[in-house]
C-alpha positions in Angstrom: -39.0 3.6 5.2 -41.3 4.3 7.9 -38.9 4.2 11.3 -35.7 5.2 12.2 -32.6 5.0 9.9 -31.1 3.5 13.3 -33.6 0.6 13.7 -32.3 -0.7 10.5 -30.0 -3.8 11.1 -28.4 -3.5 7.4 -28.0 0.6 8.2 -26.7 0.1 11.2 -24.2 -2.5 9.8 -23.1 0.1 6.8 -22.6 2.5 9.2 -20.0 0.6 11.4 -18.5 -0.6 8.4 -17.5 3.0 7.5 -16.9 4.1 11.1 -14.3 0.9 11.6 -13.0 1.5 8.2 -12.0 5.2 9.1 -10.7 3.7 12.5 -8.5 1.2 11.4 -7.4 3.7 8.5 -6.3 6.6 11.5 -4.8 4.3 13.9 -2.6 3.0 11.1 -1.8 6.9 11.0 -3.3 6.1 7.0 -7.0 8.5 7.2 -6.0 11.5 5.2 -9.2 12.8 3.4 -8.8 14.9 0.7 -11.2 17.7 0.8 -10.4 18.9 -3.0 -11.8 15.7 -5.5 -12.4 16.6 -9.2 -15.8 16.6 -10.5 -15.5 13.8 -13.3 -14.2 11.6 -10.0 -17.3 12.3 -8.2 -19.7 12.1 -11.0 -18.1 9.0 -12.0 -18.6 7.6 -7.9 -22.5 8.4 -8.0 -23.1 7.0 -12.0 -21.3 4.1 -10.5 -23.7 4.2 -7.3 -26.8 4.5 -9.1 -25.8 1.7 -11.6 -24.6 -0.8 -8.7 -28.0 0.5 -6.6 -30.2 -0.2 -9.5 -28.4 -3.4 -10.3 -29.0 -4.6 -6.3 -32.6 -3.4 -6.8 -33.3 -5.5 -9.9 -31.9 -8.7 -8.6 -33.8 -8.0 -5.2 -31.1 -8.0 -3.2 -27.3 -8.7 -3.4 -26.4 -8.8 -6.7 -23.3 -10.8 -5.8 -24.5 -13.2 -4.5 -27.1 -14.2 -7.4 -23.9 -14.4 -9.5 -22.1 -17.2 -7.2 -25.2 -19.3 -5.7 -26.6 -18.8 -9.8 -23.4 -20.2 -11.1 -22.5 -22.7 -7.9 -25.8 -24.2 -8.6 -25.5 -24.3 -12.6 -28.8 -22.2 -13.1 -28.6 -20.0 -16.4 -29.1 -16.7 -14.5 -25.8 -16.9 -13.3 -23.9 -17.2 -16.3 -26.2 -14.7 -17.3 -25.2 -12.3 -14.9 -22.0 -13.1 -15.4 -21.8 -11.9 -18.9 -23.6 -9.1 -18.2 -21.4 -7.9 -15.2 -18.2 -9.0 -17.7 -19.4 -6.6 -20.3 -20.7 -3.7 -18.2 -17.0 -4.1 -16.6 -15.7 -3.6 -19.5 -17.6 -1.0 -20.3 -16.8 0.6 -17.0 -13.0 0.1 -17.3 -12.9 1.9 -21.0 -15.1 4.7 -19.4 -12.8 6.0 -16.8 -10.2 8.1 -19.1 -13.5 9.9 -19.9 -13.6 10.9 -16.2 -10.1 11.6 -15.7 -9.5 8.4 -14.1 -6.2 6.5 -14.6 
């Protein structure tokens, strides 16, 4: 928090990921941004955000990866997290018509 966004390996990282993303997308001819998004879309991106960011922040670190090496090596917490991340989906999946989502 102290240095440089830029001395951050994992920033650094997220940021070519999006940079090669929106390559790949324009040399396919595919990169059209749309510039008009409805609200409920983009308050339904950062709820999403904060709930996945709170969700890494709890399980310090990559959430993902708690469920598979949890599961893979027959601990509780996986199956855990694996109801928990079935539900929420759900949860998720019955909340998008509330946000204009198809």
């Amino acid at each position: 928090m102290h240095g440089s966004i830029l001395a951050d390996d994992t920033s650094v990282m997220d940021f070519g990921l999006v940079l090669g993303a929106a390559l790949a997308a324009s040399l396919a001819g595919k990169f059209a941004p749309k510039a008009k998004l409805p609200f409920l879309s983009i308050l339904a991106a950062v709820i999403g955000g904060v709930l996945m960011g709170y969700g890494a922040r709890l399980a310090f670190g990559c959430n993902i990866g708690a469920l598979f090496s949890g599961i893979a090596t027959g601990s509780l917490h996986g199956w855990l997290w694996f109801g928990c991340a079935f539900i929420g989906s759900w949860a998720g999946v019955r909340a998008r018509p509330a946000f204009g989502l198809a």
